[in-house]
C-alpha positions as CSV (number, residue, x, y, z in Angstrom):
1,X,-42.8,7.8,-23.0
2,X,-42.5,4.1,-21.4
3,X,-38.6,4.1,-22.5
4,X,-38.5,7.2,-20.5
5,X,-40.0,6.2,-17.8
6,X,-38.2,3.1,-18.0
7,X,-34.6,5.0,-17.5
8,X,-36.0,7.2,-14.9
9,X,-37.0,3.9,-13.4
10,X,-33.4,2.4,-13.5
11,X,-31.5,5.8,-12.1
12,X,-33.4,5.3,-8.8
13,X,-31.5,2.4,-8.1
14,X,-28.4,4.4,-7.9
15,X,-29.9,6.7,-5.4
16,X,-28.9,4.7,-2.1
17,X,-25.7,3.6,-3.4
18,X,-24.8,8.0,-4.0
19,X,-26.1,8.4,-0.8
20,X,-23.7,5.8,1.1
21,X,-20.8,7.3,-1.5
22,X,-21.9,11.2,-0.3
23,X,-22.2,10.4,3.3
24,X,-18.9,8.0,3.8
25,X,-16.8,9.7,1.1
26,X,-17.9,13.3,-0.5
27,X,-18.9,15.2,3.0
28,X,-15.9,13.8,5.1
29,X,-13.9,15.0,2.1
30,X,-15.3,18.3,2.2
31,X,-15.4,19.0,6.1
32,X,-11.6,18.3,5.8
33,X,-10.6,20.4,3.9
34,X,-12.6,22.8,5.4
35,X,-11.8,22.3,9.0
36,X,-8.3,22.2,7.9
37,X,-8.2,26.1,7.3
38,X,-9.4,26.2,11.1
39,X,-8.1,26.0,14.7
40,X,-10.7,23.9,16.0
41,X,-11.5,21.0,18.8
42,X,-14.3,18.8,19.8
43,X,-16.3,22.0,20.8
44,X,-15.4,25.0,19.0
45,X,-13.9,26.3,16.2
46,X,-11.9,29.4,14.4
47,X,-11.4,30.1,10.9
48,X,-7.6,31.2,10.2
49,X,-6.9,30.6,6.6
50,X,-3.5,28.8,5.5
51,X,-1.9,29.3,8.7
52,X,-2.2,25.6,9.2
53,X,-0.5,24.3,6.2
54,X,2.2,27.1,6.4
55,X,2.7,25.7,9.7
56,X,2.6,21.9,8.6
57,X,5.6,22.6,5.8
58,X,7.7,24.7,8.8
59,X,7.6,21.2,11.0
60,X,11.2,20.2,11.4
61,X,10.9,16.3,10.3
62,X,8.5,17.0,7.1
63,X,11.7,16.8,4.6
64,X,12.6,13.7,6.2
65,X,9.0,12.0,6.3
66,X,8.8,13.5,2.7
67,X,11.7,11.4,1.9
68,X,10.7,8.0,3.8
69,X,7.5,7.9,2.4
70,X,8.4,8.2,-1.3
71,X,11.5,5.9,-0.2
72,X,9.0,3.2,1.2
73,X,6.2,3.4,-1.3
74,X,8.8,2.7,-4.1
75,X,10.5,-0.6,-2.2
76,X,7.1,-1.8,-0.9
77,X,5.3,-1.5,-4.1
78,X,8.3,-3.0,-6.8
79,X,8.8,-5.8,-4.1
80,X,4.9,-6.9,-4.0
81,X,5.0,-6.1,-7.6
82,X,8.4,-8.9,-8.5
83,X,7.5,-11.2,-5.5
84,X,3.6,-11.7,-6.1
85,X,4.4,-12.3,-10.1
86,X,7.0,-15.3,-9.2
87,X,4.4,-16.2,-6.6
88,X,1.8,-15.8,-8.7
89,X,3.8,-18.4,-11.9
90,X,4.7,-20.5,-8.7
91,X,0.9,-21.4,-7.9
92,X,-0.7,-21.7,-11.3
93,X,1.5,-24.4,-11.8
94,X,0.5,-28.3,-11.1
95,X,1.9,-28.1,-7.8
96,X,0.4,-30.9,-5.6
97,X,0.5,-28.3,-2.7
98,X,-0.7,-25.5,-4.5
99,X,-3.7,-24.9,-2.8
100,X,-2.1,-25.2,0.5
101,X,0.8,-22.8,-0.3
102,X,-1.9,-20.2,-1.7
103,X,-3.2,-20.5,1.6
104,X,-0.1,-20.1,3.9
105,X,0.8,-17.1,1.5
106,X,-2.6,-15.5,1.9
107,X,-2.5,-15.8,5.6
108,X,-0.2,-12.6,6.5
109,X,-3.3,-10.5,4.9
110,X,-5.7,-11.9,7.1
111,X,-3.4,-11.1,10.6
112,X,-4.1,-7.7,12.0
113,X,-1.0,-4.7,10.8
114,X,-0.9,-4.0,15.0
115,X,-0.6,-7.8,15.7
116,X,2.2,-8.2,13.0
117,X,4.0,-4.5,14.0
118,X,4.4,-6.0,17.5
119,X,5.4,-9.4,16.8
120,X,7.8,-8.4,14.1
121,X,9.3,-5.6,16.4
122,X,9.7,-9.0,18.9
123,X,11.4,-11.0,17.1
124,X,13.4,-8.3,15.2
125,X,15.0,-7.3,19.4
126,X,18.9,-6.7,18.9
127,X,19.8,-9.4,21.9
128,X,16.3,-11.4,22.5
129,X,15.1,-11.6,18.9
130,X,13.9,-14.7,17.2
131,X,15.9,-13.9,14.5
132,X,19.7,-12.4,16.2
133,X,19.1,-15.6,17.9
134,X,19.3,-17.4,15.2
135,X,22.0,-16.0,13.2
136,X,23.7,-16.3,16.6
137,X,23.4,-20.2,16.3
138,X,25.3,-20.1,12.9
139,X,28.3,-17.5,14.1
140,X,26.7,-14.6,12.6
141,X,25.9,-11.2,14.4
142,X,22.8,-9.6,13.9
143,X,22.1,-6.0,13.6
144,X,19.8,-3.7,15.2
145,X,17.1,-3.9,12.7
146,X,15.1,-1.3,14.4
147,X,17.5,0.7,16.2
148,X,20.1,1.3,13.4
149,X,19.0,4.5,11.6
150,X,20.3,3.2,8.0
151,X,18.1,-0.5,8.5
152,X,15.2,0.6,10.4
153,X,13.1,1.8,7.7
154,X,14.0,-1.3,5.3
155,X,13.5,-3.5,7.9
156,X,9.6,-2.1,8.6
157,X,9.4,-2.3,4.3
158,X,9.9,-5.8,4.1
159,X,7.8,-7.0,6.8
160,X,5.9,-4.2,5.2
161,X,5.8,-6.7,1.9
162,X,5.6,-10.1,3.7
163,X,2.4,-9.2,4.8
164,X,1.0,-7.6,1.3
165,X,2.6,-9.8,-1.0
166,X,-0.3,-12.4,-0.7
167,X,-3.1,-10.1,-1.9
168,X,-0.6,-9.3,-5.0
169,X,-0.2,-13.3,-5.4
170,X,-4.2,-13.4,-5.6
171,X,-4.4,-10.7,-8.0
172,X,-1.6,-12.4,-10.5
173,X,-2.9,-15.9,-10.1
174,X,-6.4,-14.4,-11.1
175,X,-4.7,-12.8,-14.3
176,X,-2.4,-15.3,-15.1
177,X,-5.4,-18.1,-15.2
178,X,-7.6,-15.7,-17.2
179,X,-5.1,-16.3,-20.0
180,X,-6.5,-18.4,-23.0
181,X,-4.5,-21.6,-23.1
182,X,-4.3,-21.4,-27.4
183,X,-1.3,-19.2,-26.3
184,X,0.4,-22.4,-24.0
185,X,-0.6,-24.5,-27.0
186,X,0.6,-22.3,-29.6
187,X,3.8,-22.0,-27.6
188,X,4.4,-25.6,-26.9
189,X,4.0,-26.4,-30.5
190,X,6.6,-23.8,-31.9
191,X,8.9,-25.8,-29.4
192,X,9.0,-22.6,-26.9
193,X,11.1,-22.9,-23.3
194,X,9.7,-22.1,-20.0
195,X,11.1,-18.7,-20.0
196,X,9.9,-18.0,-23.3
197,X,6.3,-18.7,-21.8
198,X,6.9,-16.6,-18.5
199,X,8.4,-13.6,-20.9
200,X,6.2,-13.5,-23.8
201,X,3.0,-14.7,-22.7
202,X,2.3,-14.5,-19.0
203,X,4.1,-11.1,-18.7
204,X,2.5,-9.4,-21.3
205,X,-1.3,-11.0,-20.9
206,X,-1.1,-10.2,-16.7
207,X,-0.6,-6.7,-17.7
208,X,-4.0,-5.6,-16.5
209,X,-3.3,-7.7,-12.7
210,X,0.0,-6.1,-12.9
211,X,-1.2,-2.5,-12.9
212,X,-3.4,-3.4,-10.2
213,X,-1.3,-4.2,-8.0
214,X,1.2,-1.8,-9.0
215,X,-1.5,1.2,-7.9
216,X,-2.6,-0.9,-5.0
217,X,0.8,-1.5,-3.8
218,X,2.2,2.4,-4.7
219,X,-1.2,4.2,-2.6
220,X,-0.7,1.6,0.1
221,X,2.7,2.7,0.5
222,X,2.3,6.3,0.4
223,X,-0.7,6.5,3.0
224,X,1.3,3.4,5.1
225,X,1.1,4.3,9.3
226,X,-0.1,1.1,11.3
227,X,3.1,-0.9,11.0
228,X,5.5,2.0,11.2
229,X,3.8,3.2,14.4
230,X,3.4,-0.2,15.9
231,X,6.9,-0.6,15.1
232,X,8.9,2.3,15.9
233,X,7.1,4.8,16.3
234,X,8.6,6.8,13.9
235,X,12.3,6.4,15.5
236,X,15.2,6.2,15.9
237,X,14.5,9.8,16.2
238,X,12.7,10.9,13.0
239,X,14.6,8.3,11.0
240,X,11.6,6.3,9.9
241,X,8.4,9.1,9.8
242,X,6.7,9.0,7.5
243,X,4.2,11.8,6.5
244,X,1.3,9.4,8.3
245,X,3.2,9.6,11.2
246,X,4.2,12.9,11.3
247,X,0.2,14.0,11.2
248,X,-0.5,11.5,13.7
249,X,2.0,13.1,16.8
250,X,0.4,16.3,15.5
251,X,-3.1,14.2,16.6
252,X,-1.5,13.4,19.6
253,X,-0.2,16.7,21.0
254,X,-4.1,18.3,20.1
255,X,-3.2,20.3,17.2
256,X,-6.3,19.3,15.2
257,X,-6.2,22.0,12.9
258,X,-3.0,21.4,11.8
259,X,-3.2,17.8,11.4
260,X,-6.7,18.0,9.3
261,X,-4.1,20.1,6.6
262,X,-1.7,17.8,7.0
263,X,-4.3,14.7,5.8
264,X,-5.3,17.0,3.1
265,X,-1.6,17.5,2.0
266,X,-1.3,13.8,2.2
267,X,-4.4,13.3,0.1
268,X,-2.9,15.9,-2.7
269,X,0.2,14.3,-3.0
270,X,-1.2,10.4,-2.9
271,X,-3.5,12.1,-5.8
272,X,-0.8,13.9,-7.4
273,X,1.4,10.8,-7.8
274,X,-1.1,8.1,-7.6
275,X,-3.6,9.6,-10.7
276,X,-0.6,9.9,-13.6
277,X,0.7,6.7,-12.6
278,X,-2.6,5.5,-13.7
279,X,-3.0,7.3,-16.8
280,X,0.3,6.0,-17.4
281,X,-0.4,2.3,-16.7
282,X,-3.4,2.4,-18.3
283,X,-2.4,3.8,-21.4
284,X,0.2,1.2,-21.7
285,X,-2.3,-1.5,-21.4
286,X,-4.3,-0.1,-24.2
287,X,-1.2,-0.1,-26.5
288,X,-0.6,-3.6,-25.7
């Protein structure tokens, strides 16, 4: 009876944290997909079925938001992944300004994605641009980084990753100091290189940070609309919307209804790509 009671005792302290996870979480989840078989606004509403999501795969840029999205979430998400592992080595080592650099690397994460989307989209100006203007000073000519259809996407990507990469650093450096140091020793005493410790030991025993910021990185990218929309807006015409976007001008023009099936398309496909990449990642960790 007292063991009983005892376990009774213990679920109870779940109960607030379920009711933060139902309230913030479960209902708003629910109310979505609901209101997203409606025609509604801030005062009324009208059930109409799927006429909303037929509607949403009719819109005119959804093949090419489609596109950008996967397009970004793939660059974004392999650049965090290479970039924050080299990082990663880089500051584990005994670097006098290692603590510093971790720092300076980590800062981009703390600046707001507006603040950066507008500054970036500043200094990135065809003619008045911190950075034409300095290719200018060595007899080079820059591009339009945002106006040219063919960079403007890339060029929102790797700002995209300079401001990302530092949580992926934090994440290796955690795995990569978690690493028992028998392995260094054991290395160092079979006469072992650098590369053969960066290949065989901190590749292989990060695996776990890896996969984490692999998923991190890979949802980020797929639900990614602050920087785009701060720094083109989607444009040059429909050149750089993504599926974010495209929901959000829905938003803006006051088709709720359509936009609410829109978020809840977004949310299948995030799931449908997001949750076997897991299984995938995870399973391979296992194995190892």
């Amino acid at each position: 009876m007292n063991s009983v009671m005892k376990r009774t005792y213990s679920h109870w302290f779940l109960v607030p944290a379920a009711v933060i996870y139902f309230i913030i979480f479960i209902l708003p989840t629910v109310m979505s997909f609901f209101f997203s078989l409606t025609r509604w606004n801030l005062s009324e509403w009208e059930f109409i079925g799927l006429e909303n999501f037929v509607m949403f795969f009719r819109e005119q840029s959804l093949s090419i938001g489609f596109k950008n999205t996967l397009i970004y979430a793939v660059v974004t998400c392999s650049l965090k992944v290479v970039l924050g592992l080299l990082l990663g080595v880089l500051l584990t080592t005994k670097l006098r300004t290692r603590d510093y650099l971790r720092s300076v690397i980590f800062f981009p994460t703390l600046v707001s994605t507006i603040a950066v989307g507008i500054t970036f989209s500043m200094m990135m100006h065809p003619t008045q641009g911190i950075i034409n203007t300095a290719l200018a000073a060595v007899g080079i000519e820059g591009p339009d980084w945002l106006g040219n259809p063919k960079l403007a996407l890339m060029s929102v990507a790797l700002v995209d990753v300079w401001k990302g990469v530092g949580i992926a650093t934090v994440i290796y450096i955690a795995g990569i100091m978690s690493i028992p140091h028998e392995y260094y020793e054991a290395l160092q005493i079979d006469g072992g290189s650098s590369w053969n410790k960066f290949w065989n030991i901190i590749v292989p025993l990060s695996r776990p940070a890896m996969n984490s910021v692999i998923i991190l990185s890979f949802i980020g990218g797929l639900r990614s609309f602050d920087l785009i929309w701060a720094m083109t807006k989607g444009g040059p015409g429909f050149t750089t919307d993504l599926i974010a976007s495209i929901i959000y001008k829905q938003y803006q023009g006051g088709f709720y209804g359509l936009a609410t099936a829109g978020n809840v398309i977004l949310f299948l496909v995030v799931t449908a790509l997001a949750f076997p990449l897991y299984t995938y990642l995870n399973r391979k960790e296992v194995d190892l």
